[in-house]
C-alpha positions as CSV (number, residue, x, y, z in Angstrom):
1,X,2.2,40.5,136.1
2,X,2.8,38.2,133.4
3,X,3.9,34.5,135.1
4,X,6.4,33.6,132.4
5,X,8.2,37.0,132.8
6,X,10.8,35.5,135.2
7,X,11.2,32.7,133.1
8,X,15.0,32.7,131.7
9,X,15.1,31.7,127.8
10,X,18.2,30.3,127.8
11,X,16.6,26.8,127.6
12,X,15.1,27.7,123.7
13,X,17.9,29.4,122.8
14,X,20.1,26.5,124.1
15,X,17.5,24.4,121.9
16,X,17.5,26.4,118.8
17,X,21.5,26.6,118.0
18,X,21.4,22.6,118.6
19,X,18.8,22.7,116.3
20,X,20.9,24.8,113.1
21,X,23.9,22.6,114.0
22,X,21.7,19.7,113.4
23,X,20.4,21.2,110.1
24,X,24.3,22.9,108.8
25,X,25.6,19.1,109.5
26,X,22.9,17.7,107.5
27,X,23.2,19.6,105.1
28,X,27.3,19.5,104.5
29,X,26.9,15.9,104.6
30,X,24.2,16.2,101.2
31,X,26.6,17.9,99.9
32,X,29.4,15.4,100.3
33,X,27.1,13.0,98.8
34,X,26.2,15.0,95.9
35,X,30.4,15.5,95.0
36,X,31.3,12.0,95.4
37,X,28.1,10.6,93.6
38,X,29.1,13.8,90.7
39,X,32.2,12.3,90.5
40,X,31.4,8.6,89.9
41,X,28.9,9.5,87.6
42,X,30.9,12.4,85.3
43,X,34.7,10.8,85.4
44,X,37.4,12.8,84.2
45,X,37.6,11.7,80.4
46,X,41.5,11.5,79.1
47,X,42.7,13.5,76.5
48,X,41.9,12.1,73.0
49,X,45.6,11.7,71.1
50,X,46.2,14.1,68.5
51,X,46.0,12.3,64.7
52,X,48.7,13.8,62.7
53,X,47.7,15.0,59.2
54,X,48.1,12.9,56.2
55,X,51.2,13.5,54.2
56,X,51.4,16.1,51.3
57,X,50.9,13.8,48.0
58,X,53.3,15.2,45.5
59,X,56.2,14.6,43.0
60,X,59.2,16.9,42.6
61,X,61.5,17.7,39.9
62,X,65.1,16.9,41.6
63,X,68.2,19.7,41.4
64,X,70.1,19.6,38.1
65,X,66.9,18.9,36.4
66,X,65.9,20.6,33.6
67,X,62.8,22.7,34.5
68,X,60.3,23.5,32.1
69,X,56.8,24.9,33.3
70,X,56.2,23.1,36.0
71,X,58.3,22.1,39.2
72,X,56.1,18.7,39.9
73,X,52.1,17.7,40.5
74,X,50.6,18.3,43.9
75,X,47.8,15.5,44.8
76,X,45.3,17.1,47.5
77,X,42.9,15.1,49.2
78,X,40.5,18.1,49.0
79,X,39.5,21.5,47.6
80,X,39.9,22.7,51.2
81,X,43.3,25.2,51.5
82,X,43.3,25.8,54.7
83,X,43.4,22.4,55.9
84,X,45.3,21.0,53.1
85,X,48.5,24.0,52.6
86,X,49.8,23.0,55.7
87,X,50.7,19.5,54.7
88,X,52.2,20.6,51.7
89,X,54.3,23.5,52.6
90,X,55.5,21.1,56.1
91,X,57.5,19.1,53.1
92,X,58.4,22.0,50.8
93,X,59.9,24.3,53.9
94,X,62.7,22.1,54.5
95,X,63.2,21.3,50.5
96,X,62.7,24.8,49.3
97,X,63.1,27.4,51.9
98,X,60.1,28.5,54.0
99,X,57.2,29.0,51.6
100,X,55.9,32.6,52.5
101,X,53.3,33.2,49.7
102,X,51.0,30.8,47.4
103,X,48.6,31.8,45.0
104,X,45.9,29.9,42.8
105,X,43.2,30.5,40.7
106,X,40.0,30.4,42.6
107,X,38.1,28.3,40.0
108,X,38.7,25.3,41.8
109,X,38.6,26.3,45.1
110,X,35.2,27.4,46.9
111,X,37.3,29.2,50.1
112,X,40.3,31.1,49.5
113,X,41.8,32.4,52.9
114,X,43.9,35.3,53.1
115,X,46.4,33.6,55.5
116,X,47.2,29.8,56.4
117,X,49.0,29.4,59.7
118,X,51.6,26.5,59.2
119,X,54.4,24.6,61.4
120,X,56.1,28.2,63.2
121,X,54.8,31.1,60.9
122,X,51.9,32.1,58.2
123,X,51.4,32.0,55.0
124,X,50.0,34.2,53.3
125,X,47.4,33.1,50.3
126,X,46.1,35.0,46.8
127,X,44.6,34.4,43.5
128,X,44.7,35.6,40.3
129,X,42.5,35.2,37.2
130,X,42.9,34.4,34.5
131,X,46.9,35.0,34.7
132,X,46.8,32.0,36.9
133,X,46.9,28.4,35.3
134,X,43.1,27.0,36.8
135,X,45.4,23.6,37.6
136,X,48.5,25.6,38.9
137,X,49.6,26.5,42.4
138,X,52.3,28.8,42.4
139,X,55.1,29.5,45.4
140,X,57.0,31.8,46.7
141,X,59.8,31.5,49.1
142,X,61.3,34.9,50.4
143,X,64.3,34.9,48.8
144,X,65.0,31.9,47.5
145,X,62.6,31.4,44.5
146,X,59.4,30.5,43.0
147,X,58.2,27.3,41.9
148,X,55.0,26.2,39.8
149,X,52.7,23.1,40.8
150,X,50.8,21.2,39.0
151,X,47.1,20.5,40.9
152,X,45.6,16.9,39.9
153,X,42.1,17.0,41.3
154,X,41.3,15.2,44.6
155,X,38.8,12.9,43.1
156,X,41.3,11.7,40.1
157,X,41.7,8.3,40.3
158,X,45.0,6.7,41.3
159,X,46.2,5.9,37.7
160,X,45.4,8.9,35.9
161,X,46.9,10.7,39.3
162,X,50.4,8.5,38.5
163,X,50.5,9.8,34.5
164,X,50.0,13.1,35.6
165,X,52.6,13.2,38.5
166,X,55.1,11.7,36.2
167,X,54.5,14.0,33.1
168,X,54.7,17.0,35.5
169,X,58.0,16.0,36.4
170,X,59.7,14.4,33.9
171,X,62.5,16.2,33.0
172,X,62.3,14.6,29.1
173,X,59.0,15.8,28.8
174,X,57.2,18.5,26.8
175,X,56.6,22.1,27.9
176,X,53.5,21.5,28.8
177,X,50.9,23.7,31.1
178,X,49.2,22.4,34.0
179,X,46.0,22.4,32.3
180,X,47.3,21.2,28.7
181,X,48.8,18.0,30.6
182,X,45.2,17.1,31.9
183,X,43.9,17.9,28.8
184,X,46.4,15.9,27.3
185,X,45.9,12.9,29.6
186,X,42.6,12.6,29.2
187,X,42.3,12.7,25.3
188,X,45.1,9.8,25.4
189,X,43.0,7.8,27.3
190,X,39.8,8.7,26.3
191,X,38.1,9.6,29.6
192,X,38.1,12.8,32.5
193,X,41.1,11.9,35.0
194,X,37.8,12.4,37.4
195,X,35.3,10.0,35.8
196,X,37.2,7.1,36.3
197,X,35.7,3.7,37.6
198,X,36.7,2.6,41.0
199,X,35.7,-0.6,42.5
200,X,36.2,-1.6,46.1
201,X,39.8,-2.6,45.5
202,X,40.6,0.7,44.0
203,X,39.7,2.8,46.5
204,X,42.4,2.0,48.9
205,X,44.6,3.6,45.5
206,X,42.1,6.2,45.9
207,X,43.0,7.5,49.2
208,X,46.8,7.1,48.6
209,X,48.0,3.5,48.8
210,X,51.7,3.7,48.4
211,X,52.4,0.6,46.6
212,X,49.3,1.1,43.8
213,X,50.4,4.7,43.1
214,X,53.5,3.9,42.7
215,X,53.9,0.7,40.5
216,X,51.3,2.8,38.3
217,X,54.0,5.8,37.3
218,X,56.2,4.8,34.7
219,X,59.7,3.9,34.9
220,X,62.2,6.7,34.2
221,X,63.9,7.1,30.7
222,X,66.7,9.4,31.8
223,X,70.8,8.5,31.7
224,X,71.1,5.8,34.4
225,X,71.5,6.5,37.8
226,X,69.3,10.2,37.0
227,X,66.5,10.2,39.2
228,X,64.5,13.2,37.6
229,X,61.5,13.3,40.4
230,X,60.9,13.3,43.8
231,X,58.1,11.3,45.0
232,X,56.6,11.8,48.5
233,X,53.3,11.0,50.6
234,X,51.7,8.4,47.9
């Protein structure tokens, strides 16, 4: 007969759940010390602010104005629609209607989407060529109307982007298209609207300084107390 047969094992097992209990507690207690040293290390970053978009750069001929073939100049900052439509129409909508359609002529623009979601609804983006003015941007507004744009190249420089937002919506001026008044422009002054020199001090005028943009457009020649254009965002 074996001599440990009577022996009871309720000692080892006794031993053995101590023993786990020992080993579960250690190990919830590595745990807690992993979360708490996870969350020193890996704080909860806050929520950058949002930057809100620059404004739409643009001049518009005012009601009771005379329109020829152009309703005003449109200034973008780049030849990128879908981040640069929904400044535009977020100052049109209230002037004009909601702007439902806009077309161009891709020339100038590497990406054409086929839809621009704006402030509450899309719009919805073509081209045409060649029945579409390279420096034009026409709109549409569901019933309400149409209105034609002149496009002055992001790179112009602040100057030659003044001339051409005041011929474009001067009421006294000639019937121009978009791309005869650049034309125009730059034969009268003997140099590309885009080749212009900038030094340090004009690139603040470059990226939109209000004050330099403005003084630059001429005053207006109509009856007194006519304002024929709209200036906003420069």
């Amino acid at each position: 007969m074996d001599i440990t047969e009577g022996i009871s094992h309720t000692g080892f097992d006794a031993g053995s759940s101590s023993a786990k209990d020992e080993t579960r507690a250690a190990v919830e207690a590595a745990r807690r010390r992993v979360r708490i040293m996870s969350a020193t290390l890996h704080p909860t970053m806050p929520h950058p602010e949002p930057v809100a978009a620059p404004a739409a750069r643009l001049t518009l001929m005012t009601e009771g104005t005379s329109r020829g073939l152009l309703d005003g100049a449109w200034w973008p900052r780049s030849r990128d629609l879908l981040s640069e439509l929904p400044a535009l129409t977020a100052v049109l909508d209230p002037l004009w209607g909601r702007i439902t359609r806009i077309t161009v002529n891709p020339e100038h623009w590497p990406v054409i989407p086929r839809k621009v979601p704006v402030d509450g609804h899309i719009v919805k983006v073509g081209w045409f060529t060649p029945e579409i003015d390279p420096h034009k941007l026409l709109l549409l507004s569901y019933g309400t109307g149409r209105w034609d744009l002149l496009i002055i190249p992001p790179e112009t420089g602040a100057e030659s982007a003044a001339r051409l937002m005041a011929a474009a919506s001067d009421y006294a001026g000639p019937p121009l298209t978009a791309s005869a008044l650049i034309a125009a422009d730059e034969a009268r002054h003997g140099v590309s609207a885009t080749d212009e020199p900038r030094d340090p001090d004009e690139a603040g005028e470059y990226e939109g300084d209000a004050f330099a943009v403005s003084a630059a457009i001429p005053e207006q020649t109509g009856p007194p107390g006519r304002a024929s254009r709209l200036i906003i965002g420069v």
